[in-house]
VOPAMI-993322 format. One record per residue (C-alpha): x, y, z. Coordinates in steps of 0.1 Angstrom, whole numbers, plus 5000, padded with zeros to 4 digits. Layout:
+------+-------+------+
! east ! north !   up !
+------+-------+------+
!    X !     Y !    Z !
...
+------+-------+------+
This chain:
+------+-------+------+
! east ! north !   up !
+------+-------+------+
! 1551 !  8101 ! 3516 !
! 1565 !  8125 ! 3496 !
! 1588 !  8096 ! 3476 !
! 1559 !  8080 ! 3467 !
! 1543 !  8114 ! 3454 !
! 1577 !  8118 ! 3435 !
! 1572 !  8082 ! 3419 !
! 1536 !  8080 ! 3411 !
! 1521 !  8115 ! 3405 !
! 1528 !  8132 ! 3373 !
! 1544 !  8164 ! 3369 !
! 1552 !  8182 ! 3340 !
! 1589 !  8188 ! 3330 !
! 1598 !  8222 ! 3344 !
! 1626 !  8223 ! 3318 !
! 1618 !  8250 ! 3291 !
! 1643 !  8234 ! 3268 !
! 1623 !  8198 ! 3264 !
! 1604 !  8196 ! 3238 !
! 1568 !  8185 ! 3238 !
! 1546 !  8180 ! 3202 !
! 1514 !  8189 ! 3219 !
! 1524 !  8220 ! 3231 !
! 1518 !  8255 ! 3208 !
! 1555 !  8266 ! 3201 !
! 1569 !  8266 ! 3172 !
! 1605 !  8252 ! 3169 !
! 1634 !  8271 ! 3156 !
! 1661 !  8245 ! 3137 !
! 1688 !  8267 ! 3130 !
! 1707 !  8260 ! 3163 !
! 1740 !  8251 ! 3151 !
! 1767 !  8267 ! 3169 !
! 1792 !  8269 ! 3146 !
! 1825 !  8283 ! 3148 !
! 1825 !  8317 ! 3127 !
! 1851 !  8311 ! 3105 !
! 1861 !  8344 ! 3078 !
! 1854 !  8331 ! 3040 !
! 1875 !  8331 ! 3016 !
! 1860 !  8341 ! 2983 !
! 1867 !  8325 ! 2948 !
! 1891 !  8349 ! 2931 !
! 1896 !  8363 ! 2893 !
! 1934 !  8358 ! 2890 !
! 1942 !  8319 ! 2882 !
! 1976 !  8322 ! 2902 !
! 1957 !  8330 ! 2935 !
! 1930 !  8302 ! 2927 !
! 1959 !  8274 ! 2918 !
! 1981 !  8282 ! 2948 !
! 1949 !  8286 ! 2973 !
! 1941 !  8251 ! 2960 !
! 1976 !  8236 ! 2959 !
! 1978 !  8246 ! 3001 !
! 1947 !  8235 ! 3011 !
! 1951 !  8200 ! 2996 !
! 1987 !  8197 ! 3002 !
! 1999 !  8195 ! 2967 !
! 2020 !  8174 ! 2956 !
! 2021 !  8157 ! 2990 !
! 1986 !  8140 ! 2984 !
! 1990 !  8122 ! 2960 !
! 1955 !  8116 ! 2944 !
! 1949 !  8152 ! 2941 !
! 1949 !  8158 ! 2903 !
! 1951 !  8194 ! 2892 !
! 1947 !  8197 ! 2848 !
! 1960 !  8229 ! 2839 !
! 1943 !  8239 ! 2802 !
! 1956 !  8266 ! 2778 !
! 1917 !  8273 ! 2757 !
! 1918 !  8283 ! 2720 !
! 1922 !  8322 ! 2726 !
! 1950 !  8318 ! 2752 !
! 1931 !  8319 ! 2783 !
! 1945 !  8301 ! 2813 !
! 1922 !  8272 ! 2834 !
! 1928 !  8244 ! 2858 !
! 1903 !  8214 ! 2867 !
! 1907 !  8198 ! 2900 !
! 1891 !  8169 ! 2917 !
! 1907 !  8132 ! 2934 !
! 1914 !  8103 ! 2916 !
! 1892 !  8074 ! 2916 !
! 1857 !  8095 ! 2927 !
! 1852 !  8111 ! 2892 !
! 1843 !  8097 ! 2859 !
! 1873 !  8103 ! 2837 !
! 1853 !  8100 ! 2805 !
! 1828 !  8127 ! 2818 !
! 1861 !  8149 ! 2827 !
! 1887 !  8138 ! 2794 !
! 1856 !  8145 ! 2770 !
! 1826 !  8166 ! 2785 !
! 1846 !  8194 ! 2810 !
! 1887 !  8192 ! 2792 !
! 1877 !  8187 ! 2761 !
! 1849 !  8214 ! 2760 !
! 1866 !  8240 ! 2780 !
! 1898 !  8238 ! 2757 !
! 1878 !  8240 ! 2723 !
! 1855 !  8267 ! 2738 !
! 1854 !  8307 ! 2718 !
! 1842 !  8335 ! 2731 !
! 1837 !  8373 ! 2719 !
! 1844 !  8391 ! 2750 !
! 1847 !  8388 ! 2786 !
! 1813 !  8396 ! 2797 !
! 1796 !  8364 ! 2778 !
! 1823 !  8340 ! 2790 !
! 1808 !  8336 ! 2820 !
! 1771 !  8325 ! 2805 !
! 1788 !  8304 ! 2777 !
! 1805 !  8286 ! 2806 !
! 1782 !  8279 ! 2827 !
! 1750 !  8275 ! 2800 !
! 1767 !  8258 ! 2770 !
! 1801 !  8245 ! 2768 !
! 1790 !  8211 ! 2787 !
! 1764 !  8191 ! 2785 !
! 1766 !  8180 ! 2815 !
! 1734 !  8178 ! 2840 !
! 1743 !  8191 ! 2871 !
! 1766 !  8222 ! 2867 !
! 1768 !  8249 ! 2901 !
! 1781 !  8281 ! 2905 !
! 1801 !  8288 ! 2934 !
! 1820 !  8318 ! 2949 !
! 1830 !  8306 ! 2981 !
! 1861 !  8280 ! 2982 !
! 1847 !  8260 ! 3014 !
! 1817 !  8255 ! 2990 !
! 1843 !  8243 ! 2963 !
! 1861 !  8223 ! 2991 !
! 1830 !  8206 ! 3002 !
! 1821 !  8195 ! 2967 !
! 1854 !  8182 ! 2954 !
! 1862 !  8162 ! 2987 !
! 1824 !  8148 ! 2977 !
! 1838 !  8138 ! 2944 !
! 1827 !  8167 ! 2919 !
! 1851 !  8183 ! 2897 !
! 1859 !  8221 ! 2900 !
! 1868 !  8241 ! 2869 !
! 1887 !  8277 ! 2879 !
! 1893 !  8303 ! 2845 !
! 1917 !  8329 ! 2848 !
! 1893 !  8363 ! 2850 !
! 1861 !  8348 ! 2863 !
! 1857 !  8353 ! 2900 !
! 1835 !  8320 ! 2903 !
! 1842 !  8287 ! 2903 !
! 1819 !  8260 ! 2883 !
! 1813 !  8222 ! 2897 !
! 1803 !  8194 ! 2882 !
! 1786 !  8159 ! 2895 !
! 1811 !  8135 ! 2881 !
! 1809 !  8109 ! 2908 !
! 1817 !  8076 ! 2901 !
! 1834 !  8058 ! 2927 !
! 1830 !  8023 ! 2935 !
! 1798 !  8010 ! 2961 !
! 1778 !  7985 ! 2966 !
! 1745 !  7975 ! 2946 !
! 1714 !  7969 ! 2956 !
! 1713 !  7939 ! 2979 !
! 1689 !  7921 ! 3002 !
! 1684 !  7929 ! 3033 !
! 1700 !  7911 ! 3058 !
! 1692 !  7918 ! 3092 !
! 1654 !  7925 ! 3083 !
! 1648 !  7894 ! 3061 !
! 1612 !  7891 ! 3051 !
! 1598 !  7859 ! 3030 !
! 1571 !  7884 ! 3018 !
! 1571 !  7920 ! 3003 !
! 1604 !  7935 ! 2985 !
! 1633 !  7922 ! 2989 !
! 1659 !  7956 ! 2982 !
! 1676 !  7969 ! 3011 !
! 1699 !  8004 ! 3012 !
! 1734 !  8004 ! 3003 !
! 1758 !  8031 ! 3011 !
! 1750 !  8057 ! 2982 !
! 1731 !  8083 ! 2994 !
! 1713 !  8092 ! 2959 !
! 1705 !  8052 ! 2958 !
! 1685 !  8049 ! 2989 !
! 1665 !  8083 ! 2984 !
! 1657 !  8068 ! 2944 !
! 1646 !  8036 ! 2965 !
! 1623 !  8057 ! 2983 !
! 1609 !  8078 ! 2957 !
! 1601 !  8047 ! 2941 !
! 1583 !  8034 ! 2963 !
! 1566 !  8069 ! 2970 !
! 1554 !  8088 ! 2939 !
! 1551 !  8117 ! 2950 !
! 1563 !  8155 ! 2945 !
! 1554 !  8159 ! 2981 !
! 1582 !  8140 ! 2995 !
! 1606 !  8165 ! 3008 !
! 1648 !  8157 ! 3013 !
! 1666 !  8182 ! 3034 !
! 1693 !  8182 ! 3028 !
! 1719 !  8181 ! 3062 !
! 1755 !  8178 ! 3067 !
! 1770 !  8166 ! 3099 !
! 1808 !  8165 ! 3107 !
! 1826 !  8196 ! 3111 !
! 1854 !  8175 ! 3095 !
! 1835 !  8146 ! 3078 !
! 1809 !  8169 ! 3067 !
! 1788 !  8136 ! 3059 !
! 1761 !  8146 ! 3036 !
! 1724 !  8132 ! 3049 !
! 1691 !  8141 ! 3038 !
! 1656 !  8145 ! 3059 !
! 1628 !  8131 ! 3041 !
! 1591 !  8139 ! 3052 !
! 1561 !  8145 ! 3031 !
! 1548 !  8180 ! 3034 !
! 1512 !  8186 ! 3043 !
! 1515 !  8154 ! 3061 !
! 1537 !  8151 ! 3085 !
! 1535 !  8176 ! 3120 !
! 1553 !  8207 ! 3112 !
! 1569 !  8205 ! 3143 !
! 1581 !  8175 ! 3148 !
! 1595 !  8181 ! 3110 !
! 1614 !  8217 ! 3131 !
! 1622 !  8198 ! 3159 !
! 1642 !  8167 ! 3140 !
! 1660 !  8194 ! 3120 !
! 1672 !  8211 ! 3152 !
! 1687 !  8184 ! 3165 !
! 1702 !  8167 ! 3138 !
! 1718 !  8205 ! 3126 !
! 1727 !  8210 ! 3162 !
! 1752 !  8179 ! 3165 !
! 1786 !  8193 ! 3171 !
! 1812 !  8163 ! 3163 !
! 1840 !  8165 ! 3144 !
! 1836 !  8130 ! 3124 !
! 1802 !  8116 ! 3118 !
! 1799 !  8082 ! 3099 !
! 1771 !  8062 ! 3106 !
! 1740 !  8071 ! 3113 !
! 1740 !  8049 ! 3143 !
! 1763 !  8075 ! 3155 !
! 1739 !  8103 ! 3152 !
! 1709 !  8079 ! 3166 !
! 1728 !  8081 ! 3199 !
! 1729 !  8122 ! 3199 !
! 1693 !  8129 ! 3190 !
! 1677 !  8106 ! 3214 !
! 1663 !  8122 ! 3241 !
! 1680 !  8100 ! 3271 !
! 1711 !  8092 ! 3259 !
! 1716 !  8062 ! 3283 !
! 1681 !  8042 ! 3285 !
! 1686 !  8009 ! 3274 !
! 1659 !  8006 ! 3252 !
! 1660 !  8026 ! 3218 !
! 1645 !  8055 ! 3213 !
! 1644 !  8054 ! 3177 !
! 1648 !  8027 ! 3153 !
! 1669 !  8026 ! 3122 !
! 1661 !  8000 ! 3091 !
! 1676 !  7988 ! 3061 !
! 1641 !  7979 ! 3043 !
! 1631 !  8007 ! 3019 !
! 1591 !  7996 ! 3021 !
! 1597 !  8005 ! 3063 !
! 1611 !  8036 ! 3053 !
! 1579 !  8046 ! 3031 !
! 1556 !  8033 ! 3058 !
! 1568 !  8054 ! 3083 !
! 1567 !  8084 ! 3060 !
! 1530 !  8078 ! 3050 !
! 1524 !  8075 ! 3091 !
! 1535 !  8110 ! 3096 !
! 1571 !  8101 ! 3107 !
! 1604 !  8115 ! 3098 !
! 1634 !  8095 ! 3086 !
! 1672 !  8104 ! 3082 !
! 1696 !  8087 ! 3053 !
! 1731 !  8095 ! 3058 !
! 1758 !  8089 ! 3032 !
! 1782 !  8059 ! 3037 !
! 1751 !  8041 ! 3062 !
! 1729 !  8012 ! 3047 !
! 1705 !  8021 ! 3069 !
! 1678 !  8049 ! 3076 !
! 1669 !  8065 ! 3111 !
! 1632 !  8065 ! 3118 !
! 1620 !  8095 ! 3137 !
! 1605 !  8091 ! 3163 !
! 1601 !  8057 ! 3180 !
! 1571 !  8039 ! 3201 !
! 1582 !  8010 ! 3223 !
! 1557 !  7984 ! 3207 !
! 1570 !  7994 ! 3171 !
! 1601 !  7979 ! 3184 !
! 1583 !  7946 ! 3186 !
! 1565 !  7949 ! 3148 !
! 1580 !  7931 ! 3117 !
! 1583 !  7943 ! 3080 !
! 1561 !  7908 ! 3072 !
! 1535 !  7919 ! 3093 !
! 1522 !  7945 ! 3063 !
! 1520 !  7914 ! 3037 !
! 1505 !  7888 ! 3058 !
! 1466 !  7881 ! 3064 !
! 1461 !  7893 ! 3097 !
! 1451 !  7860 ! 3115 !
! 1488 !  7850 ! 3108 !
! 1503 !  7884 ! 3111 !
! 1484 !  7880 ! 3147 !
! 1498 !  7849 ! 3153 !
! 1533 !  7859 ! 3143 !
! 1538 !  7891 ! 3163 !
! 1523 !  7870 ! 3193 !
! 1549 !  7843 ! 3189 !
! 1577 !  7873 ! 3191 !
! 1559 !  7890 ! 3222 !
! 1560 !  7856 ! 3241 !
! 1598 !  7851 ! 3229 !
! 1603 !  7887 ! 3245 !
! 1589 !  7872 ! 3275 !
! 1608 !  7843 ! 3278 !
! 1639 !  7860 ! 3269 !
! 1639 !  7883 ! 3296 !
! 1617 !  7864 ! 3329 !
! 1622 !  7830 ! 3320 !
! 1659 !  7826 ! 3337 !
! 1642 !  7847 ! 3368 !
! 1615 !  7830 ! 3371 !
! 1630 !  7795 ! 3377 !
! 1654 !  7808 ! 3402 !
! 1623 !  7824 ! 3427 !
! 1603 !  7793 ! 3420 !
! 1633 !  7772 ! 3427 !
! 1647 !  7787 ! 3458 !
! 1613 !  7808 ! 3471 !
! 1585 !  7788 ! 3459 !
! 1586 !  7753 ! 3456 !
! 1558 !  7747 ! 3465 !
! 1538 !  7757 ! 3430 !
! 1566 !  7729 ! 3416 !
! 1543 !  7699 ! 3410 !
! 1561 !  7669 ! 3431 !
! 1574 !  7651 ! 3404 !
! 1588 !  7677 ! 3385 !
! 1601 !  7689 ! 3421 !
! 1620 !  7655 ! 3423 !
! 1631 !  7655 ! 3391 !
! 1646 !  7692 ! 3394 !
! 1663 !  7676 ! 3424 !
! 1676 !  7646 ! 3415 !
! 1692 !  7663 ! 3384 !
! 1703 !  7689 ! 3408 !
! 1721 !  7665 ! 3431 !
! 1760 !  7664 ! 3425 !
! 1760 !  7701 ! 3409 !
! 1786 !  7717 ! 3432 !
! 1776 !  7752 ! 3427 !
! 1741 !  7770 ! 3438 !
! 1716 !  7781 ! 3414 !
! 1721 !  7811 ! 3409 !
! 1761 !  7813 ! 3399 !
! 1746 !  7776 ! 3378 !
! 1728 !  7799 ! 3355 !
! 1752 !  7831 ! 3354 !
! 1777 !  7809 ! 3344 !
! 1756 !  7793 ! 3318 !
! 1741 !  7828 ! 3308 !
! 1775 !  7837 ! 3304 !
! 1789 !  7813 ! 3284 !
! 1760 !  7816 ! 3258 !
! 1762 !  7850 ! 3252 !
! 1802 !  7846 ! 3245 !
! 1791 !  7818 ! 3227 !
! 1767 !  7845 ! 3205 !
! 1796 !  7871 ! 3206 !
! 1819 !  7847 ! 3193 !
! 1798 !  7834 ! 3164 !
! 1790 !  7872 ! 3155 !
! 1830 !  7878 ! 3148 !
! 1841 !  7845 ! 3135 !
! 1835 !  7840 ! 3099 !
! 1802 !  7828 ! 3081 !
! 1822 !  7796 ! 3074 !
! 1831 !  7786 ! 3109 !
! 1806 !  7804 ! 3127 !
! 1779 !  7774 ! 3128 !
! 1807 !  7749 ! 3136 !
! 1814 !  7769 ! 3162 !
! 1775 !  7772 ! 3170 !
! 1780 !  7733 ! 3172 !
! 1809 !  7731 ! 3195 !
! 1799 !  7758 ! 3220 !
! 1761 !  7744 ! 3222 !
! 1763 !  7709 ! 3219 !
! 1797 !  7691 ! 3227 !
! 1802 !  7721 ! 3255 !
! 1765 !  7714 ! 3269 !
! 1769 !  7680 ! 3269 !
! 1804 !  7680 ! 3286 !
! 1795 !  7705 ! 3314 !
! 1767 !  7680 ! 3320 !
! 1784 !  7653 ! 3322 !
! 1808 !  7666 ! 3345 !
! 1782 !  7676 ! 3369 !
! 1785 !  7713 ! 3366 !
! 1755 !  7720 ! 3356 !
! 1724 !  7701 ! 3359 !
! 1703 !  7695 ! 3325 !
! 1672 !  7716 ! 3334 !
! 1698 !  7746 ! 3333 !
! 1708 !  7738 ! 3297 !
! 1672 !  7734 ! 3288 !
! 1666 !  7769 ! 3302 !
! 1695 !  7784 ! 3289 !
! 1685 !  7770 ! 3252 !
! 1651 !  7782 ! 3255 !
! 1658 !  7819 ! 3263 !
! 1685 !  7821 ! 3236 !
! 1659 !  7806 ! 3214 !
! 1634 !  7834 ! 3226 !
! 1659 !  7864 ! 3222 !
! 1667 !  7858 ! 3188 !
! 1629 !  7857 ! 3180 !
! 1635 !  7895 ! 3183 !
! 1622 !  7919 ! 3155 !
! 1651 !  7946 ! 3159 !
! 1686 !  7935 ! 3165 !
! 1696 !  7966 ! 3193 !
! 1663 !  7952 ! 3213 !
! 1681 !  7920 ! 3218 !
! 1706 !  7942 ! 3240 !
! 1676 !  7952 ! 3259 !
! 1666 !  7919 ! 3270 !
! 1702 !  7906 ! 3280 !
! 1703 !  7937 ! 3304 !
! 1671 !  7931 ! 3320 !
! 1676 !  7895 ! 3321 !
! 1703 !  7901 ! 3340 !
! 1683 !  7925 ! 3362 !
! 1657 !  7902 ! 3367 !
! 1678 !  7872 ! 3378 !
! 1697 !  7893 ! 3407 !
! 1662 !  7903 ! 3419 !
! 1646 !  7872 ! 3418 !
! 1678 !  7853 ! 3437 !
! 1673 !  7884 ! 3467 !
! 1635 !  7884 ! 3467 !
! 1616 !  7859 ! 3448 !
! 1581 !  7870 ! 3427 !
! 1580 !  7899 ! 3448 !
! 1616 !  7916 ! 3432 !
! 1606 !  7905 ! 3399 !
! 1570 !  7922 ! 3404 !
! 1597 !  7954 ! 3417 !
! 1619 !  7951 ! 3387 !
! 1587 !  7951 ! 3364 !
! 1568 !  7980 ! 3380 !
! 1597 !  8000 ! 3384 !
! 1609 !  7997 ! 3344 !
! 1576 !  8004 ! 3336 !
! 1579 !  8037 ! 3351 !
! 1610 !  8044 ! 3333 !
! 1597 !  8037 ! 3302 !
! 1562 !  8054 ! 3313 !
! 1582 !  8091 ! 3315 !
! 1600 !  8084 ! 3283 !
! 1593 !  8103 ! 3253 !
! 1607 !  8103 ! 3218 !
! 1609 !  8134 ! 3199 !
! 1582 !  8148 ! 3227 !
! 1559 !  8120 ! 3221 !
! 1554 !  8095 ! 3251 !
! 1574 !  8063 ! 3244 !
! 1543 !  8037 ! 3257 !
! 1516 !  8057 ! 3236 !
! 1490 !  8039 ! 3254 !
! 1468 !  8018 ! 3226 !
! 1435 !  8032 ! 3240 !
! 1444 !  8066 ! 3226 !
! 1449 !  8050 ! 3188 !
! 1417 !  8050 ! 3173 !
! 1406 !  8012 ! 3165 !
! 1414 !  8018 ! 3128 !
! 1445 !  8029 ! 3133 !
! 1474 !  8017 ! 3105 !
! 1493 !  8009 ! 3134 !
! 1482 !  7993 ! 3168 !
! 1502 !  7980 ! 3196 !
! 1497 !  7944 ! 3199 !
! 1465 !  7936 ! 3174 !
! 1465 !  7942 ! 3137 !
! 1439 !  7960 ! 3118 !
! 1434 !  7943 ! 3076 !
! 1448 !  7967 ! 3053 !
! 1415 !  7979 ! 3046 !
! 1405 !  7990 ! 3078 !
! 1439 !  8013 ! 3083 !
! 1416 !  8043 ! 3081 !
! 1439 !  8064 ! 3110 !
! 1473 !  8072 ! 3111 !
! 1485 !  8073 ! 3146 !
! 1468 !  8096 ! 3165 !
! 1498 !  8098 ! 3189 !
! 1522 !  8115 ! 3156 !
! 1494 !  8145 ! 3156 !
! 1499 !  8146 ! 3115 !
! 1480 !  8171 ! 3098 !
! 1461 !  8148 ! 3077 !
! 1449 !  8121 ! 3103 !
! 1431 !  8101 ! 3073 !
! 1451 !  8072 ! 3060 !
! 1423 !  8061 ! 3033 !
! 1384 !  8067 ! 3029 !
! 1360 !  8047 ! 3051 !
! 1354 !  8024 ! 3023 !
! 1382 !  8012 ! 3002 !
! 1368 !  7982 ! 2992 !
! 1348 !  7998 ! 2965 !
! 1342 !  7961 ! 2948 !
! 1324 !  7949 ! 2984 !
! 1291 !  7975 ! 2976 !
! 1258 !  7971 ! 2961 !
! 1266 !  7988 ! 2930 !
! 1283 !  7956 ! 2915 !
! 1294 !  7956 ! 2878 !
! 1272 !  7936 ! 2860 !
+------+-------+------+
């Protein structure tokens, strides 16, 4: 009895570490335990500067380390450091070297301002004292300027390596809407966001992860919008990650989740821009992290996993129809396989009689039982997939060719596997790649998997278990202490985002109810303000 109590009743967590968005505490973000490390302070003798420099980037050693020592006009001693092919040498030869060397000054105490104020004209200029700081910017790919008697150190944005342009997307493709996707430049996909969004309310924190990396990222959420909270609570956790190297934001999707070891995403990450500025105007929180051409989207709801970028520019009878056609591909992906193995082996008798013969007949000289039939077939379609994900673009559909058809056809032939195998096998590989997100495919090979082996033991009945019991998982899920099945009959009815059915873009009056943002309206009641009485005439 008291299993069932443990299964079915709900408790609350007893964990006073878990984080919950209803609840009234406020959250603290500054978390980070980092190692407390003595500073060492920018100093006013260039020999000190230049040798401090020359140890911590093992000069000459490195060898694309360039340090410019400069003699200016009245004798004063200077040095420029920064790495080769991350700077704009024209910004540095003309606007820092140049300027610097050709630079006069009265007396020592207006060197400083005339540095800093005008002997460049240069946008972003920064004062720093602290060498990390200077550290942190040079290895980013500023340039550092160090003058013998000044105890600070100035830095300026020079970046110019090489990166990728704006491209389409390509694991999101969308015959509707934009068609920009994020490349690897930090600045780039925050200016494809601001686009989008026009507004001074758009917030980036700025967040570096890495102790060694130190891979700058930003947190963008619109103030006065998006739950104060759950704006403390992402910070925490993104600040609190204590890992040496941090290079993808993938990697940090895996450390902020709340279960580090469900298989089905917690969060979602994209690559569209328009996604990104949706999910801001919902109340969300997203994370762009340099090097990564894609954005983490704070926090996740399992039937967002299911929704399409298409489905915002799409009349909502087709948009219906569409996200419909993916939920039955869903279905098929992952109960499809199961189902013909307990129907076949438990419950023949639902098989209409000729179909039964047919299954039979094609059945007859297969050596092997059903169930090894269709792991082996399983099997060899997903290294099938695997394969055609690692080959080249240029081979890869030959080998889609050669794996699907002459393969099929042979193993057929040869009476290893019957046909009505290979027309399950096709169908469910046909359903899994009607998927909207790419990491929800791995969901569905998992529990297809599942499913089969319960299904082979006990029929309907262990693949009524298997669904019950994920269900449960799922049900005592959260994501960023907001319940991962948000049950639709909490989102008000003009909600901009529903479950399964999709409101017209003029009835998106709600944001989610479930995100708790602090301004629930989306739009005004009536946004059609054409459709009234008061027509022009």
């Amino acid at each position: 009895m008291n299993i069932f109590k443990e299964l079915f009743v709900f408790k609350p967590s007893t964990k006073p570490e878990k984080f919950e968005l209803f609840g009234e505490e406020t959250t603290e973000f500054d978390a980070r335990c980092e190692k407390k490390t003595e500073k060492t302070y920018v100093s006013d003798s260039i020999e000190k500067n230049l040798a401090y420099i020359r140890e911590s980037y093992s000069v000459p050693l490195n060898n694309d380390v360039v340090i410019r020592e400069i003699i200016t006009r009245n004798e004063k001693r200077a040095f420029v450091v920064f790495f080769e092919g991350m700077v704009s040498s024209q910004f540095v030869d003309e606007y820092i070297i140049k300027a610097i060397i050709e630079l006069a000054y009265e007396n020592e105490g207006e060197f400083d301002d005339k540095l800093y104020m005008r002997f460049t004209a240069h946008a972003q200029a920064k004062v720093k004292t602290d060498m990390a700081d200077v550290k942190d910017e040079v290895n980013f790919g500023s340039c550092a300027l160090f003058v013998d008697g000044v105890d600070k150190c100035f830095v300026y944005d020079v970046k110019n390596w090489e990166h990728r342009g704006i491209d389409k997307p390509q694991n999101e493709q969308s015959i509707y809407g934009p068609q920009e996707a994020f490349g690897e430049m930090l600045r780039t996909n925050t200016a494809l966001v601001r686009k989008i969004l026009k507004t001074e309310k758009l917030v980036a924190y700025g967040i570096k992860v890495g102790s060694v990396s130190k891979t700058p990222g930003v947190l963008l959420y619109i103030d006065g919008l998006t739950n104060s909270k759950l704006v403390g609570e992402a910070k925490r956790r993104i600040s609190a990650i204590d890992a040496e190297y941090m290079l993808s934001i993938e990697q940090v999707q895996l450390l902020v989740e709340d279960r580090r070891f469900m298989i089905t995403p917690q969060t979602f990450a994209t690559e569209r821009p328009d996604r990104v500025a949706k999910a801001l105007t919902e109340g969300r929180c997203v994370f762009i992290l340099n090097g990564s051409p894609r954005a983490l989207i704070m926090p996740g709801n399992a039937f967002e996993l299911t929704h399409t970028a298409s489905d915002e520019y799409l009349h909502v009878p087709f948009a219906l129809m569409s996200r419909l056609i993916r939920l039955f591909g869903m279905f098929v992906s992952v109960l499809l396989p199961a189902l013909y193995l307990a129907i076949t082996l438990f419950h023949q008798e639902i098989i209409p009689t000729y179909l039964l013969y047919s299954i039979s007949a094609s059945r007859e000289n297969v050596p092997f039982p059903s169930l090894l039939e269709l792991l082996l077939m399983d099997i060899s379609f997903e290294l099938i997939r695997e394969a055609g994900i690692r080959m080249p673009s240029s081979i890869g559909s030959t080998l889609g060719i050669v794996g699907g058809l002459i393969l099929g056809q042979a193993a057929v032939s040869a009476k290893i596997v019957s046909p009505i195998m290979i027309i399950i096998i096709a169908i469910t590989g046909i359903g899994s790649f009607a998927t909207a997100d790419y990491t929800l495919g791995w969901t569905y090979r998992i529990l297809r998997l599942g499913f089969i082996i319960l299904a082979a033991s006990f029929g309907f009945f262990g693949i009524a278990v298997g669904i019950v019991m994920y269900s449960l998982y799922l049900g005592s899920a959260t994501s960023f202490g907001i319940p991962f099945l948000s049950p639709p009959l909490t989102i008000k009815p003009k909600a901009t985002n529903l479950a399964v059915m999709i409101n017209g873009i003029a009835k998106r009056e709600k944001r989610p109810g479930y995100l708790k943002p602090e301004n629930p309206d989306a739009e005004p009641d009536i946004s059609r303000k054409w459709n009234n009485k008061n027509r022009f005439e």
